[in-house]
N, C-alpha and C positions, 0 to 999 in steps of 0.2 A: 262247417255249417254254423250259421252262428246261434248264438244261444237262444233262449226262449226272450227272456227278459229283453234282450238286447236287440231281437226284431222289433219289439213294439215299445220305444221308446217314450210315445206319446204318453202309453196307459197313467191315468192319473190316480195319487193315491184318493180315498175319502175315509179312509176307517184307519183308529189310532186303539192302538192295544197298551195297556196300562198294567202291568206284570204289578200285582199288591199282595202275593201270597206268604212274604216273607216274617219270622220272628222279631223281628225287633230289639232284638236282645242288648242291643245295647245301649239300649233307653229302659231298662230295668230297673226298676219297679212301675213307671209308669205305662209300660207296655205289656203291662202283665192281663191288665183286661183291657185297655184302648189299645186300638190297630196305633201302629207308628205313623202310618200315611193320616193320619187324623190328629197328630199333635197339632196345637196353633200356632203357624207364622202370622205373630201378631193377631188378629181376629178370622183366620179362616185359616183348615186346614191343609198343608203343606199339599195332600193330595188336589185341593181345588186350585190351586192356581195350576199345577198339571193340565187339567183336563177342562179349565180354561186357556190355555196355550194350544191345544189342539183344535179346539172350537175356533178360537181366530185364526184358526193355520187354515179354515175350510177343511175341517174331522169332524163333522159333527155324530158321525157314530162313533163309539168309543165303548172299547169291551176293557173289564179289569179281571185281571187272572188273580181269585181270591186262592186261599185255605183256609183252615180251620179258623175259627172264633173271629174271623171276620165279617160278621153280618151287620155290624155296626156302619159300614161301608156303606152297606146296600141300603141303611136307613135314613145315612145321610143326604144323600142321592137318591131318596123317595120324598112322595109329597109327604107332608105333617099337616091332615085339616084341623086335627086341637090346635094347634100352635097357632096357625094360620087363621084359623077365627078368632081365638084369643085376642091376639094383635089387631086386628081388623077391628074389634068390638071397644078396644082400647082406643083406635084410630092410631095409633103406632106404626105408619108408612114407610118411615125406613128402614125398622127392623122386620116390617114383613117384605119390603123388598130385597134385603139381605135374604133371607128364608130361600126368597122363588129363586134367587142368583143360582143356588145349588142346585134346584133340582130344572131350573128352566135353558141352562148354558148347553145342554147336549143330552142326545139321548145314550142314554149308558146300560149298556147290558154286563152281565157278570158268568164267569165259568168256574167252577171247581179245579185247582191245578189235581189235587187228591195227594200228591206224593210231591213233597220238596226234591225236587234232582233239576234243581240250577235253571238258570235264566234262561238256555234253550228250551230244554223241558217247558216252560212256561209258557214261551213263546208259541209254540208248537201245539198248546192246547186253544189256539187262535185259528186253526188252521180252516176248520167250517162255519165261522165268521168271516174271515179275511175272503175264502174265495180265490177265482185267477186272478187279483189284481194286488198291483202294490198296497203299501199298507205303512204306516209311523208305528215305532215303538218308541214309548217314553217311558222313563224311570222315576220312580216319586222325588228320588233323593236328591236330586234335580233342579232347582227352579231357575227359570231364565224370563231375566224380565222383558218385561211385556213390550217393553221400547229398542227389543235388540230380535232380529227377525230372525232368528236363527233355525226354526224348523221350517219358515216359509222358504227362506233360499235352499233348504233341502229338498224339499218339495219340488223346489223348481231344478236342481241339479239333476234329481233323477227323473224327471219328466224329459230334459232334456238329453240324458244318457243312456238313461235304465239302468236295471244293476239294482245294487245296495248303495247307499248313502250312511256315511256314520259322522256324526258332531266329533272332531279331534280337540286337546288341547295340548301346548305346550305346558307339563308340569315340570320340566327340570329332570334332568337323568338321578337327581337325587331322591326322585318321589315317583319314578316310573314301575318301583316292582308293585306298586299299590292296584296299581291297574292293565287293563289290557294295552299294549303297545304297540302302534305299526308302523311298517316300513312302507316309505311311499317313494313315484318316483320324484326326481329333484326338479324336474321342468311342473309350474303351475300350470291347470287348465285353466282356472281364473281367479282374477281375484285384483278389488281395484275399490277405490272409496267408495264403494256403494254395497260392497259386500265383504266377508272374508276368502280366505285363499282359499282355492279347490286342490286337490291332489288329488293322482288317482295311487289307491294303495295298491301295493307288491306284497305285502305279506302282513300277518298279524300271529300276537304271541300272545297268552293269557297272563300277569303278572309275572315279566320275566328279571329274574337278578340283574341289577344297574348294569354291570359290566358285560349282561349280553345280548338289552334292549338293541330292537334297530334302532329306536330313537327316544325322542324324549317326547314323543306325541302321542299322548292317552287316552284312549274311548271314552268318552263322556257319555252321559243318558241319553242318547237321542239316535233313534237309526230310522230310516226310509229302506225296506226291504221289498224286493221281488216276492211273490209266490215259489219259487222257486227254492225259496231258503226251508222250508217246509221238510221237503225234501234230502237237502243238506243235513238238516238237523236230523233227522231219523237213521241217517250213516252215520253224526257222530258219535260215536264212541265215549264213554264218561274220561272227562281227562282230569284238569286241578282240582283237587278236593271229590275226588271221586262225581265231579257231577257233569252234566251237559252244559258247555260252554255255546255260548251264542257265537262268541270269539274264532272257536273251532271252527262253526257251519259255517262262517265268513269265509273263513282261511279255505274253506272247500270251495267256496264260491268261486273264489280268485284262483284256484288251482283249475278247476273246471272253467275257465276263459270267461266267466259273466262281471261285468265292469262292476266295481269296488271304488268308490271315490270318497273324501275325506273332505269336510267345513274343516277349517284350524279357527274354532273361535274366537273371536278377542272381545267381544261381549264381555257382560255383566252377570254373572252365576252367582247365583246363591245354595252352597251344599248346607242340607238340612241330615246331614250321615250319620256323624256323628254329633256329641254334646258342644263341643267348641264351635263348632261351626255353624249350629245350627243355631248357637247362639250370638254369633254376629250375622247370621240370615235375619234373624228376627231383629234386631236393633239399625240393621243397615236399612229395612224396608221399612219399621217404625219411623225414623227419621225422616224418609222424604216421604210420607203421606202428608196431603193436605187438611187432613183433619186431628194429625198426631205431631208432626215435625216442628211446626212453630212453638210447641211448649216442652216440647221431648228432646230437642235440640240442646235449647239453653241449659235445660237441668242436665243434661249430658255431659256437655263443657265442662259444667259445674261440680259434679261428679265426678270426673276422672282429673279435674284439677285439684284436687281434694286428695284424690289418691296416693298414700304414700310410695316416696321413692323404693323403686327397686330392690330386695332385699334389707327393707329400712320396716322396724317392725309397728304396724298399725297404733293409730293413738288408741 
């Protein structure tokens, strides 16, 4: 009998759930009273170009799974009429259009997770928002530029297969115990200059040691999920770090026969995770703005040609 998910192929997703209930601890001290999803890539935060990526994916609903001391979230993503007539009284047009960008790109609703226990758990507190229909998970940590379609052709993978859809990348067998891992099969379902490669996955493993990944293909932020994972998640069991893996409910998916297929993207990512990287997110998207890149460029050049050699101790 075949599965639920996979009778009804067609089901389109429209709703994108934004999991933002996490510590941030490792942006410390600055995340001691600002949410992390709220640091600035360049002038907005890391969280809005998120949930502007779902809004152009056709999401325009869009739930974020907060916790504690995050209402700052909810403020951002609320109107401001001080602000908003301030500006206006000024006649200050572009920064009161910057202003509506936030709260006018989708409508956003918010849940309590209550209890940190892992990215399923999260998920899971989605479940009477989402509904019987599929549904995008995105991660803040995330961002994929605007010019690489990479949650639309997911969208369209599982409209066309049903299942789960999950964004892969190739990090190298040397950087796979960092993340989740799968094993897919070796024939492509597609994949040609107009998209990336599709695979359908055989198995997945939550940050497994180099020498016992299937592969060197890692879960990136982006999943296209059935209603059905709902369910998964509520049989799994706490596994790595004592918490509910989303990674696990997958792995149930694919054991109970509902289709599992894998983007391997070769896009443009920018990880906002940690400190180093988030610090070439931010200098990589500075540079190609057209209102930053023509003066931010050159002094860049100029700066890192300046830079002393390697091991060679500063003037």
């Amino acid at each position: 009998m075949p599965s639920p998910s996979s009778a009804r192929p067609n089901a389109l997703a429209r709703k994108a759930v934004i999991p933002v209930a996490g510590m941030g601890t490792r942006f410390l001290p600055a995340t001691k009273a600002v949410p992390k999803e709220l640091l600035p890539v360049v002038d907005r935060p890391a969280l809005q170009y998120i949930v502007e990526e779902a809004a152009r994916a056709g999401l325009p609903e869009v739930l974020m799974v907060t916790g504690r001391n995050k209402s700052a979230i909810e403020d951002h993503f609320d109107r401001t009429p001080e602000l908003e007539t301030a500006l206006g009284v000024k006649g200050d047009e572009d920064r009161l259009a910057a202003v509506h960008e936030s709260t006018d790109v989708a409508q956003v609703f918010f849940v309590r997770q209550g209890e940190a226990k892992g990215l399923g758990h999260a998920v899971l507190q989605a479940a009477a928002f989402v509904g019987d229909e599929p549904f995008a998970v995105l991660l803040g940590d995330d961002i994929i530029d605007a010019r690489d379609l990479l949650l639309e052709q997911m969208l369209a993978v599982q409209a066309e297969h049903g299942g789960a859809v999950i964004a892969l990348l190739d990090v190298g067998a040397e950087n796979i115990s960092k993340y989740g891992a799968v094993a897919v099969e070796e024939a492509k379902v597609s994949g040609d200059a107009a998209g990336d490669d599709v695979f359908r996955v055989t198995g997945l493993v939550e940050k497994p040691p180099a020498d016992e990944a299937p592969s060197s293909l890692a879960i990136i932020g982006r999943y296209v999920l059935p209603p059905e994972v709902f369910a998964a998640i509520r049989e799994t069991p706490p596994g790595r770090g004592g918490e509910i893996q989303l990674t696990d409910a997958l792995l149930k998916l694919v054991e109970d026969g509902v289709p599992v297929h894998g983007v391997v993207f070769s896009g443009r990512r920018y990880d906002t995770g940690d400190k180093l990287d988030y610090l070439k997110a931010v200098v990589r998207l500075a540079v190609e703005r057209a209102d930053l890149g023509p003066q931010f460029g050159p002094w860049l050049k100029d700066f890192v040609a300046d830079l002393p050699a390697e091991g060679a101790s500063p003037a």
